[in-house]
N, C-alpha and C positions, 0 to 999 in steps of 0.2 A: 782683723783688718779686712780691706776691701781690694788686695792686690794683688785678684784674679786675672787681670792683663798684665798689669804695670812691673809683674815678676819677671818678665822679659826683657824688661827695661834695663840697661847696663849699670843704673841710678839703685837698681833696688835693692831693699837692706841696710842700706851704708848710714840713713838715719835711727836704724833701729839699732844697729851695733853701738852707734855713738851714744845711747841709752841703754846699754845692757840689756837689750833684746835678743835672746837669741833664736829665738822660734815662734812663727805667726801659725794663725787658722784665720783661714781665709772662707768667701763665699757664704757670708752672714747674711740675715733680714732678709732672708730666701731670694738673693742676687747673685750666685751664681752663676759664673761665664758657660759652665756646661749641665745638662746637654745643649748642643750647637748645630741641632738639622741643618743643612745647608738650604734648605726649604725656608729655613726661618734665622740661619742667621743674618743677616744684614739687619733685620729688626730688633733678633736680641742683641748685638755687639752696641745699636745706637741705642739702643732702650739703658744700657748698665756703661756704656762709652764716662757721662760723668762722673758716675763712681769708681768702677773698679780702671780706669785706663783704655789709651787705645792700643788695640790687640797688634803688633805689626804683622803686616799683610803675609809675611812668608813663613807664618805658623799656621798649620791647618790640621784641626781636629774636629771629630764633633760628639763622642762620645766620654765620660766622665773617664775611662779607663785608660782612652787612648791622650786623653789630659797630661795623666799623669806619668804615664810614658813617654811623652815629649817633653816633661819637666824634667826628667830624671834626667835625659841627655843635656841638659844644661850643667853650669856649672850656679851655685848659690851661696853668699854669704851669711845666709841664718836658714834655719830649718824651716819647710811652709809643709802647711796641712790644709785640709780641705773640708769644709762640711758642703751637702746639697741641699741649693736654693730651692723651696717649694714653687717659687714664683718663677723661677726659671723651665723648670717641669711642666707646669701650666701653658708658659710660653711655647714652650717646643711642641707642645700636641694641638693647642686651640689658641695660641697668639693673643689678641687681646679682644677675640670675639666675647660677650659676653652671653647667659643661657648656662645652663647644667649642662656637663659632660656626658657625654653619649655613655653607654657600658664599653665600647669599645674606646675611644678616649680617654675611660679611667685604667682600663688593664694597659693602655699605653704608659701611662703615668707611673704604675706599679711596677713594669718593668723596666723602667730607665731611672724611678726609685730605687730598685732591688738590686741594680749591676753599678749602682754609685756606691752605695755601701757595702755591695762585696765589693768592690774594689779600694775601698780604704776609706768614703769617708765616713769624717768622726760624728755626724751628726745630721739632723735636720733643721733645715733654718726657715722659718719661714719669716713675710715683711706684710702682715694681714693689713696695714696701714696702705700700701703701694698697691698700682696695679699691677697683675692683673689678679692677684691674691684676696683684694678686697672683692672682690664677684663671687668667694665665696662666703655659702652660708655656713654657720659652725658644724653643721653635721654633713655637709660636703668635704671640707677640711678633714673631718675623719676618716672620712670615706676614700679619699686619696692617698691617706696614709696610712691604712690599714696593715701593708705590709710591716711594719715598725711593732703593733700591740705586742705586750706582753714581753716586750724586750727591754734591753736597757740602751737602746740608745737612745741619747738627749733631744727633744725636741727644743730647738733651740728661738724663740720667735718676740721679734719685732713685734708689737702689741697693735690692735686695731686705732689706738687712740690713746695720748700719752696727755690728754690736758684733761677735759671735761669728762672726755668717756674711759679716764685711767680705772677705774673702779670697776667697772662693767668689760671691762676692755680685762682686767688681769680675771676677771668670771669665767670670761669664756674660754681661756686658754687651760686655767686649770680644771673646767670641764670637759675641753679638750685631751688635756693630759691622764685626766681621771678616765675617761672612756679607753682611752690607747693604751692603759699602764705602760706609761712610762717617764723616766724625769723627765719635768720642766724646766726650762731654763729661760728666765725672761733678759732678752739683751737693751740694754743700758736704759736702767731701771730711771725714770725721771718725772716730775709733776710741771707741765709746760700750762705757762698765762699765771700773772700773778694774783687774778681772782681765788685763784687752786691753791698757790703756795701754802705749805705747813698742814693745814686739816686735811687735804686730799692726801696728801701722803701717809696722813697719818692712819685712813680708813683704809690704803692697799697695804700696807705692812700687814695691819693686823688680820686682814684676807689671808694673806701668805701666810702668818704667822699660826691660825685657824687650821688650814689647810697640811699644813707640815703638823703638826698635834695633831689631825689625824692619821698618820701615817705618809702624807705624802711628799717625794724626794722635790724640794722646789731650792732652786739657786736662781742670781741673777748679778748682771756686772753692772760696771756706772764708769764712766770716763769722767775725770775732775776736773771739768770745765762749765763753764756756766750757759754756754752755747753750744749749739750743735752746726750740721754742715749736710746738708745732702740739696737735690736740684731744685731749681726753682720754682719748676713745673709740677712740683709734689705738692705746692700751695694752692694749686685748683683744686675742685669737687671733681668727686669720681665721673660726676657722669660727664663731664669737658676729656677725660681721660680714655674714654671707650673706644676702643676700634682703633687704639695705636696712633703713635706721631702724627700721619697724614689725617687724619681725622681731629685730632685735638689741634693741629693747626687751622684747619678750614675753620674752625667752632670759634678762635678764637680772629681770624678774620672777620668773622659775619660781624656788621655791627649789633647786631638784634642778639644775637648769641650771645658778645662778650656783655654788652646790657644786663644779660641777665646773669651771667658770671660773678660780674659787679657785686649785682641784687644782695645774691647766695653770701659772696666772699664780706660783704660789708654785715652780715647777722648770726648771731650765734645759729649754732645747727645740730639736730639733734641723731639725725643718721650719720652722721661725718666728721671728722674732727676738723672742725676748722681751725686751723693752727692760724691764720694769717688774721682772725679775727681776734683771737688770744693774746696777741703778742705788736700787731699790728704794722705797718712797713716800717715805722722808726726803728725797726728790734732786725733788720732782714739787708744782711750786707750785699753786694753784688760781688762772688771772689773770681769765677773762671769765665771768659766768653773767648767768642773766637776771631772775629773779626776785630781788626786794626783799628778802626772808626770807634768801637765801644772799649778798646780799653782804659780808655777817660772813667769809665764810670767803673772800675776795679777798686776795691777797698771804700765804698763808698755805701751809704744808709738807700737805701730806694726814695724813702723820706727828701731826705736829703738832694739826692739827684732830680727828682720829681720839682722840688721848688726851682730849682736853678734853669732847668728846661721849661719852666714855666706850663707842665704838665700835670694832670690828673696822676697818681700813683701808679692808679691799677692801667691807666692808657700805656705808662711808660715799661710798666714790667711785661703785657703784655707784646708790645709792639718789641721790645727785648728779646722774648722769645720769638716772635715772630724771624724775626732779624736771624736770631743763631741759631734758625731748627730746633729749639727746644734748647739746646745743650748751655746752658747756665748755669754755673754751682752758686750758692751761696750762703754766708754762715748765717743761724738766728740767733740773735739773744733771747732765751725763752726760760729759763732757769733762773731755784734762787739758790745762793752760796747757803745757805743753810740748810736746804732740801739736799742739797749736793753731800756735804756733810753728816750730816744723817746716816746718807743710803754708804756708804764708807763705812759707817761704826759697823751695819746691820751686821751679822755673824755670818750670813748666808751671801753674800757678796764682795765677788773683786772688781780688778783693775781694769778695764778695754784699753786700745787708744780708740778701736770703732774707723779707725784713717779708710778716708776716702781721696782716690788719686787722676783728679780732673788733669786733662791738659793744660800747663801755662796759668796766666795769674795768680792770685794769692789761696794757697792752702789752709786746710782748718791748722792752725799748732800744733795740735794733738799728733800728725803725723812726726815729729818734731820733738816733742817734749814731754807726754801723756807722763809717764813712769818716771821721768828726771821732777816733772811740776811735783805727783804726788808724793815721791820720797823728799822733797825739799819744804815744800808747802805742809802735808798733810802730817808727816812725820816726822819733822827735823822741829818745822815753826810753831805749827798748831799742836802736836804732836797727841792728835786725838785716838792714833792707835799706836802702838809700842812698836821697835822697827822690826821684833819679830813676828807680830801679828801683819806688819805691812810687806814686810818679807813675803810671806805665807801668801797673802792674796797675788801677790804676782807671780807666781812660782807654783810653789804646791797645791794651790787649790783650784786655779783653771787645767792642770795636768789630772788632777784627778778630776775634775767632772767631766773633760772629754776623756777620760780614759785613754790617754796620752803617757806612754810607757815609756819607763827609763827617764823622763823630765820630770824637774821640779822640785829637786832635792838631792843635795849633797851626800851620798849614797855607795856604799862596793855595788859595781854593777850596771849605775846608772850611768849616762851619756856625759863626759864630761863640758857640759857648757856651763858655765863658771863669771860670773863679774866679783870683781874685789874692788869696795870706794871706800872710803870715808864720807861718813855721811854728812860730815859737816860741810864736805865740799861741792857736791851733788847741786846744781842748777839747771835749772830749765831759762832757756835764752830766748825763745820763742812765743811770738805773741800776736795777733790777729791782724797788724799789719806787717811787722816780721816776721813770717812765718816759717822762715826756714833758715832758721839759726838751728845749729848743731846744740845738743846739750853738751855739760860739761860734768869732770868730778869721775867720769867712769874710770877708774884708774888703768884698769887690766878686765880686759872681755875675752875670754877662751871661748870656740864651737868648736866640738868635738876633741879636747884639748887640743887644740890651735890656736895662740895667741890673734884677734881679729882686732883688739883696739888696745895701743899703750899711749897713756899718759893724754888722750884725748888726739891721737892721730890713730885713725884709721888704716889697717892692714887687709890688703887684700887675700886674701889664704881661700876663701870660697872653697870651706869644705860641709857648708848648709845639706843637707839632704832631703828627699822629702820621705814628709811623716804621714803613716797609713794606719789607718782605724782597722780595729781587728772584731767588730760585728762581722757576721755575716748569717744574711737570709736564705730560705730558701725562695 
């Protein structure tokens, strides 16, 4: 998940418990809340504000170690871990200037790389897709992450490009990965624009598939929805994105700027993934804003709003952000239920929910119901994996590729967090304009042997802890 602030929130967990969740990793697609310069937070808290939550003002940290020391003094209902975001790293030492890293901004990088993972986390994440991660080149990226070679921890990453440049996009990570020795892990494996649908998918499996026959460790998850959820503002071309919020608003002020925004967003594109050309505004909900004025247009197509205001598209999503600082979530329809399917059977892939936790408005489901849809839908109706294999993917097989001890298996020894259902009863209630219905069917959810949910009412017991990775560099 994405619930690097919103863990402070009095709210958090209580929909993961009501699906037999008992333990997140958090600070995926190299977004990470920490490190947090005070030099630079204000820009990284609004830069990651609509995903991971807003941070409340009377927490204050700004090092990955001193995070997790202020988590511990909390109290938690499920257990949270940590990977570090590449993209957050970047931010803390050169913000969203673009240019090669000095030598002395990359040994910055190495070193608040190297006291994240001595300090517990399980991984590295990067979001090569986002800025300010896209700025780099593939053999910069290794170069930042050099302290990691030759180790096993997971490099865990958001791909440059999930439609057109999916092919080319999982190339360079597993030559990324092949340079560092070490696993790869691609997060929430997908083929976006229906031009792509079925034969693209079918040329990055057998990549993977290539790549692991020769020796190499490659995993990757998929959330079982047909839509995805992150900001609005992620629909522009990088270079509208340079130089951080107050720059990508002036760009989109200038009429001559947004003009040529336009241009770019209306044609396929071969440096960039144009997602907004793939899938187009019919496919692009409007779910989080912040102002009183725009929650008319919450749960609604861009398409759609667009006609009714009697406006150009791309005039109304921009003047939208313009409006809310940037901070607008919204879901895409960009998937097909057959690709989705697929990536589910693969032998080398689990479950996410991938939850991202905007203030107010409509949520993606998936924070909601991810784990209730697939054991109901995937396993109970379709029943395209057997419910010990579907067991397995949500439990024992993301425990072991974070190498996450004591989870994920019923075990002498291991940590007792425990759901008992019937599968026949297991529902997901939750649905993209509903999106925060509680699932149902979890009969009995133990964390830490403490009873946390009976019979589908939630118990407060908050005896979650947090969970620390056991790399460490020098």
């Amino acid at each position: 998940m994405h619930s690097d602030s919103f863990v402070f929130n009095k709210h958090y967990g209580v929909p993961q418990i009501r699906e037999g969740v008992t333990s997140s990793l958090n600070g995926n697609c190299g977004l990470s809340i920490v490190p947090l310069p005070k030099n630079k937070k204000n820009m990284i808290l609004n830069t990651l504000r609509p995903v991971v939550g807003r941070l409340p003002k009377d927490k204050e940290f700004e090092s990955f170690p001193e995070y997790l020391k202020l988590l511990e003094k909390n109290k938690h209902p499920i257990n949270f871990g940590m990977n570090i975001g590449n993209g957050t790293l970047r931010m803390a030492v050169k913000g969203f200037d673009k240019g090669k890293l000095s030598e002395e901004e990359i040994q910055r990088i190495h070193k608040l790389l190297i006291e994240a993972i001595n300090s517990g986390a399980f991984a590295v994440s990067l979001g090569l897709e986002y800025m300010p991660e896209n700025l780099y080149s593939t053999e910069e990226i290794i170069e930042v992450l050099m302290p990691i070679k030759n180790t096993n921890i997971p490099l865990v990453t958001h791909i440059r490009g999930e439609g057109n440049l999916l092919v080319s996009s999982i190339k360079e990570v597993i030559y990324i990965a092949k340079k560092l020795n070490v696993p790869l892990h691609i997060s929430h494996l997908k083929c976006i624009g229906k031009k792509n649908w079925g034969h693209l998918l079918n040329e990055a499996i057998k990549l993977i598939e290539n790549a692991q026959n020769n020796g190499m460790k490659i995993t990757a998850d998929v959330y079982p929805w047909t839509a995805g959820s992150t900001q609005l503002v992620k629909l522009l071309p990088p270079q509208f994105l340079e130089g951080g919020e107050e720059e990508t608003l002036k760009r989109l002020k200038d009429p001559k700027q947004r003009e040529i925004c336009k241009n770019i967003l209306s044609k396929d594109q071969e440096d960039f993934e144009n997602i907004l050309y793939l899938i187009g505004w019919e496919s692009v909900m409007i779910t989080t804003v912040d102002l009183e004025k725009n929650q008319k247009y919450v749960g609604k197509l861009v398409s759609e709003i667009a006609k009714e205001e009697n406006k150009d598209p791309y005039d109304f999503a921009f003047d939208l952000l313009i409006e809310e600082d940037l901070k607008v979530s919204m879901v895409n329809f960009s998937l097909c239920e057959d690709d989705v399917e697929r990536i589910i059977k693969l032998p080398f892939t689990f479950i996410i929910s991938d939850s991202i936790f905007p203030k107010g408005g409509l949520i993606h489901p998936r924070q909601y119901g991810s784990f209730a849809r697939f054991l109901e839908i995937y396993i109970n109706k379709k029943k395209i994996l057997s419910l010990e294999e579907g067991i397995y993917k949500i439990t024992g097989f993301p425990a072991e590729v974070f190498n996450i001890r004591n989870k994920g298996k019923i075990k002498v020894g291991y940590d007792a967090d425990l759901v008992i259902f019937d599968l026949e009863n297991i529902k997901n209630n939750s649905d993209y304009i509903n999106s925060m219905e509680y699932a149902s069917g979890f009969d009995y959810v133990f964390v830490a042997g403490e009873m946390a949910n009976k019979k589908d009412k939630y118990i407060e017991v908050n005896v979650g802890r947090i969970l620390r990775g056991e790399h460490r560099l020098k």
